[in-house]
N, C-alpha and C positions, 0 to 999 in steps of 0.2 A: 504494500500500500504506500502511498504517498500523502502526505498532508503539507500544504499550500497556503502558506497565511500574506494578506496582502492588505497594505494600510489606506484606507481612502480618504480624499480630501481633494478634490481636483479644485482649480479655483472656476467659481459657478459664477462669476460675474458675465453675463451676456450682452453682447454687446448690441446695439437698437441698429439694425440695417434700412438704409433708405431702399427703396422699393425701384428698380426699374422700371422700364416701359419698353421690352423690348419685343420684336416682331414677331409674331407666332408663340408667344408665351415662353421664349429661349435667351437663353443668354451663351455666347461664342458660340451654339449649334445645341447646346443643352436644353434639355423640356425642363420646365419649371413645374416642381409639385410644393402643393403648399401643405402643409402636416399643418390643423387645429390644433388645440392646446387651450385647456383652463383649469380642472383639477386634478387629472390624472396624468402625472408624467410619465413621459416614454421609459419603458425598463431596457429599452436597448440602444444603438444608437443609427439613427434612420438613414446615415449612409449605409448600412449593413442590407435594408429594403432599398437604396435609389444609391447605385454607386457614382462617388462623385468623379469621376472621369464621365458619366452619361445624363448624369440630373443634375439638376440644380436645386438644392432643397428649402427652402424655408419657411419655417418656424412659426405660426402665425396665434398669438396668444392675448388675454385677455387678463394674464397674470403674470406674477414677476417674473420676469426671464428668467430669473433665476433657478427655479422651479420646473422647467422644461424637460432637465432629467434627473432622475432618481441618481441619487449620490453614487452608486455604483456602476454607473455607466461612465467609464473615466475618458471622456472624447469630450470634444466642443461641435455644436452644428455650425454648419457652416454660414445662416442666417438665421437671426430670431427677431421677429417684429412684434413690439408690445401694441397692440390695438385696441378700440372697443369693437364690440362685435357690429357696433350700425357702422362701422367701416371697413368690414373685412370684405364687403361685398364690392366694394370700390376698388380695392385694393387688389383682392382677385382677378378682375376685370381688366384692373392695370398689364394681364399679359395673360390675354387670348389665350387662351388653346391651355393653358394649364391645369393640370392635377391637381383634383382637391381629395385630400385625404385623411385619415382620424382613428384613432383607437381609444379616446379620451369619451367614457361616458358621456359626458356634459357638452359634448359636440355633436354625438352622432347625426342628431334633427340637423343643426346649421350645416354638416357636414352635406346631407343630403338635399337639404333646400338649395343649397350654394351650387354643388352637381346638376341642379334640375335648372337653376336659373343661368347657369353658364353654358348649355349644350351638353354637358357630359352624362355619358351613361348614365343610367340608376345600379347601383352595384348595392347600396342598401334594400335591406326586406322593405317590400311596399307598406306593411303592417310595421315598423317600427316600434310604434308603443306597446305592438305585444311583445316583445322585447324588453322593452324599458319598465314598462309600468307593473308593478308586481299583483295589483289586481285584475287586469284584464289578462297577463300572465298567465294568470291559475285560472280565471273564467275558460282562457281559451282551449287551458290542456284539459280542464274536467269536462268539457264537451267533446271533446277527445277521446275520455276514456282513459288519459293520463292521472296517475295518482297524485296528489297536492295534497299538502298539509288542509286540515280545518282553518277554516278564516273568515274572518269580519272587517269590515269595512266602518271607518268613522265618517258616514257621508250625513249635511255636507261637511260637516266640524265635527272635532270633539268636543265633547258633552262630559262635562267634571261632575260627577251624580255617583248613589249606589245602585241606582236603579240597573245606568249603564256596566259599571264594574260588574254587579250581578250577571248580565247579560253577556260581558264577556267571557265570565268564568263557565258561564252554562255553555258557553257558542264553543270555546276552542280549551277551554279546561287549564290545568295549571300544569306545569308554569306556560307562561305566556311570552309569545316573542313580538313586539312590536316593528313595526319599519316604516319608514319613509316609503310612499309609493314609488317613489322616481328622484333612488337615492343610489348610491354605489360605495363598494370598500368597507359595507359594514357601518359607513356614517347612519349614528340615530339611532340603529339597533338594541334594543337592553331585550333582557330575558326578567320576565315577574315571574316570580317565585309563588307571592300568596297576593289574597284579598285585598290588602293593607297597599303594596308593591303597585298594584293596580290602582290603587287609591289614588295614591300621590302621584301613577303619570296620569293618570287625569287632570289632576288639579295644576301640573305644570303647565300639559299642553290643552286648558280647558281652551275652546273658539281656536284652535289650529286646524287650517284643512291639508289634506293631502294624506294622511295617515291610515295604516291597516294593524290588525294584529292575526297572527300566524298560530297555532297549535304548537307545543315544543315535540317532534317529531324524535321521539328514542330511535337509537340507531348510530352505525356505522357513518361516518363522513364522508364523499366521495366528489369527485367531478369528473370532467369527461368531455371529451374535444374532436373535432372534427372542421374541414373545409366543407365552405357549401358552394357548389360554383351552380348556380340557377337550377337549383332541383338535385341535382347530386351531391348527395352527401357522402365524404368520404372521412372517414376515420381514422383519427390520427391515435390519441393515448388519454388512456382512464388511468387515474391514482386515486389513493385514500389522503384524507388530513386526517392529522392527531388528534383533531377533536372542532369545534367549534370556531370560526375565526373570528371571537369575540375575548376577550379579557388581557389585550398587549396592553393595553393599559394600564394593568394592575400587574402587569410583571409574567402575565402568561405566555411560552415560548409557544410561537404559531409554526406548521411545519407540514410536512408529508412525503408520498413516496407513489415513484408508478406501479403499477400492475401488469404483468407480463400482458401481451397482445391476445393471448390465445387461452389466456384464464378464465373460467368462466363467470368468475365477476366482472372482467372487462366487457367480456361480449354481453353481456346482459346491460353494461352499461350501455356499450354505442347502441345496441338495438332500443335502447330508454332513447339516445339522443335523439334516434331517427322519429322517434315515434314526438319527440317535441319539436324539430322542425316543420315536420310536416302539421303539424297544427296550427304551430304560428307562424308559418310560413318559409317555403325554401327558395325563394326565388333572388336573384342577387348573387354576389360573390362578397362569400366573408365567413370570420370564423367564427364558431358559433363554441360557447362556454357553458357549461350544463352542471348545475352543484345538486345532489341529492341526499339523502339518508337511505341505508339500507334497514329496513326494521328487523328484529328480532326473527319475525316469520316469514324472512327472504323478500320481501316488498318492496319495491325500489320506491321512495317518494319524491319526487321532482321541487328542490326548495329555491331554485333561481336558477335563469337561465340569460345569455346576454349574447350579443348579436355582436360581439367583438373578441380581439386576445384577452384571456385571462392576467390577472393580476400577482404581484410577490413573484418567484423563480418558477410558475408552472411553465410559462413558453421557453422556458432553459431546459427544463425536465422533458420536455418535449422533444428536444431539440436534440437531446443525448437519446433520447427512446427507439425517437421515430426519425429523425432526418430534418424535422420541421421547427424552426424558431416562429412561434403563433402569432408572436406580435410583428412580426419580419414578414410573416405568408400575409396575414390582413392586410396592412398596408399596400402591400405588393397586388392582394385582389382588387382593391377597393381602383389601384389606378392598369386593370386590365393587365398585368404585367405577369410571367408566368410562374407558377411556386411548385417546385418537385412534389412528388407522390409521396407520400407519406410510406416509410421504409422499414417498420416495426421487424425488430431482431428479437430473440429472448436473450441476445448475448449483452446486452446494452441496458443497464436500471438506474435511475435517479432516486434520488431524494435532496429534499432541502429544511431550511430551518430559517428561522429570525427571531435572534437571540434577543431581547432588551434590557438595555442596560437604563436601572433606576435611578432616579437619583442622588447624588453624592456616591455613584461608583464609577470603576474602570476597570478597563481593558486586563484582564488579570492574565494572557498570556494561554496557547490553547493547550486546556486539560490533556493530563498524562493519558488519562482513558484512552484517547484516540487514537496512540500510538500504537493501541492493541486491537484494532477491529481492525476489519476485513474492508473494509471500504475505500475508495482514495478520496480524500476531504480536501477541500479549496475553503476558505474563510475571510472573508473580506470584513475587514473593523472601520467601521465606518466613523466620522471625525469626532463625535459627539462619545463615542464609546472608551477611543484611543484617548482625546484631551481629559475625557472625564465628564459625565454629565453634572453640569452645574445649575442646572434650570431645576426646575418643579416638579417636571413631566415626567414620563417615561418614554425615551425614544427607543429606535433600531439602532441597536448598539455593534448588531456584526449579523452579518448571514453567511450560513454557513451551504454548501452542494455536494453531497456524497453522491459517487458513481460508483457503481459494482459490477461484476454479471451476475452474482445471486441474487436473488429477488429476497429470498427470505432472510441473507445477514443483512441485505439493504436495509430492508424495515426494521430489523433488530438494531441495527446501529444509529440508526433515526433515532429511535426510544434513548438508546443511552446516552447521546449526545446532547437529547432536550434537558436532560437530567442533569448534566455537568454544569462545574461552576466556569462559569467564564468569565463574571465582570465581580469583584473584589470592592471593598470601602475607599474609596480615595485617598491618596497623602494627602495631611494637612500641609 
């Protein structure tokens, strides 16, 4: 085995590019694509989708440049333009014939409006919002025949009462998982536990619209990924998470591992996938993200599903499995461009982690343990972890990517490495 430590801190200041006006949407012979951007940063870096000897890429955002890539992407793009969004559409337009493209939740609509209003293909699902929105979501799969947690809807607000709390306990029982309709990454999410639990989100979020609450769904963790290129859907790689990807906040390490191609948890998962595109639609080119629970009595239940690359190291785990970087094939669908077949070996297993480091601690150097598994570990300590977290919060303090050919010490060393210490009390 081998283990890989790598310190990050790239400098994230971006620089504001003024925008051309050049002929055919090119610049020296280069096609111009423009990547969205406002909460979701790229986890990889977009010349890897648009090589820059043939694109010209830039960056088009609503938020601090700075913020454009997750701290582990140690590259700079080659443009970033801070804009509001009632000027991206000018700005666009600035050069003809260019690619517009996005993996950023909070773009997808703009992303597609922008497509329709420029001449360019539709490469997003015509239904979009059964995508995005997690209540027409579940409407559209239980018409389907797709299984879905229990759930209720706070239409048009929420209602701060016991009447209501009662009625949520009857509707989806306890504990209870609340969400943002047309939220991503887990923002807004809590799990109620009791009565009480449910009380108090009430009464935080009494007169807020846009809100559902979910059934907490026992069970296995899983996801599951696939290309849709206009009705074909083909299958890339199913993995398990460790559990929930709810409590980094309190210090919970988030994490997972693939599942051979040809196991029959996998196949059970893509034939789930297929069975929720085709409900909410497969028409388009793009990748499509699938999170469920497996229950106790073999049940696959369908708990989110998202019309882009997955988020954290899954299109890395991808990438090692099957041949496919997800956030690297989207992009690339989204502007007609062509993405290898998806190449699942059983020789080839991921897993990943993100470690958090609390506050008043550090980088303590990677555990002995690791020197004894079976795995080969890469770890990236990211700046907040290495300097020391000196804030309040709890950040991502390091993430860590074990590759294997076993599948089963994969996941075994998954487990032991959540378990290690890795970030220590800080010197005074």
């Amino acid at each position: 085995m081998t283990v890989t430590t790598t310190t990050l801190g790239r400098d994230t200041t971006a620089t504001r590019a003024a925008v051309a006006d050049p002929s055919a949407g090119s610049l020296n012979g280069r096609p111009r694509v423009f990547v969205l951007h406002s909460l979701q940063p790229l986890t990889t870096d977009p010349a890897q989708a648009f090589p820059p000897d043939r694109f010209e890429v830039v960056v088009l955002t609503d938020a601090d440049p700075a913020t454009v890539l997750r701290e582990d992407v140690d590259t700079a793009v080659e443009q970033v333009v801070h804009a509001g969004r009632d000027e991206w559409e000018s700005i666009v337009r600035s050069a003809p014939g260019a690619e517009v493209v996005s993996n950023d939740e909070y773009c997808l609509v703009e992303c597609a409006r922008l497509r329709a209003a420029t001449g360019l293909p539709a490469r997003h699902p015509a239904h979009l919002d059964g995508y995005r929105d997690k209540v027409l979501m579940k409407r559209g799969l239980e018409a389907a025949g797709v299984p879905v947690p229990r759930h209720l809807t706070f239409e048009p607000a929420v209602t701060s009462s016991r009447a209501v709390a009662d009625h949520v306990v009857a509707s989806v029982g306890l504990p209870a998982v609340v969400k943002p309709r047309r939220e991503a990454n887990s923002r807004g999410v809590e799990v109620l536990t009791d009565v009480d639990a449910v009380l108090g989100w009430l009464a935080r979020h009494d007169g807020e619209a846009g809100w559902q609450v979910d059934e907490f769904v026992d069970g296995d963790l899983g996801h599951v990924n696939a290309l849709v290129r206009q009705g074909d859907v083909r299958p890339v790689q199913a993995g398990r998470y460790l559990g929930p990807l709810l409590g980094f906040e309190r210090g919970r390490v988030l994490g997972g591992w693939t599942l051979p191609a040809d196991s029959p948890q996998a196949v059970a998962a893509h034939e789930l996938n297929e069975r929720v595109v085709a409900a909410l639609g497969s028409d388009g080119d793009f990748v499509v993200h699938t999170e469920f629970a497996t229950t106790p009595d073999g049940r696959l239940v369908v708990l989110e599903t998202a019309a882009r690359a997955p988020g954290a190291a899954v299109s890395e785990l991808a990438h090692v499995h099957a041949g496919i970087q997800l956030e690297v094939a989207h992009l690339r669908l989204q502007a007609g461009l062509p993405v290898p077949e998806p190449a699942c070996t059983a020789g080839h297993h991921a897993g990943w982690l993100w470690l958090p480091v609390m506050p008043g601690q550090r980088w303590g150097g990677v555990p002995e343990v690791v020197r004894d598994l079976g795995s080969d570990v890469e770890v990236h300590v990211f700046r907040v972890g290495r300097d020391g977290n000196t804030g309040a919060d709890v950040r991502l303090g390091a993430a860590a990517l074990l590759t294997s050919t076993d599948p089963g010490a994969l996941a075994h060393d998954v487990d032991v490495l959540r378990r290690a210490p890795w970030f220590g009390a800080a010197e005074a």
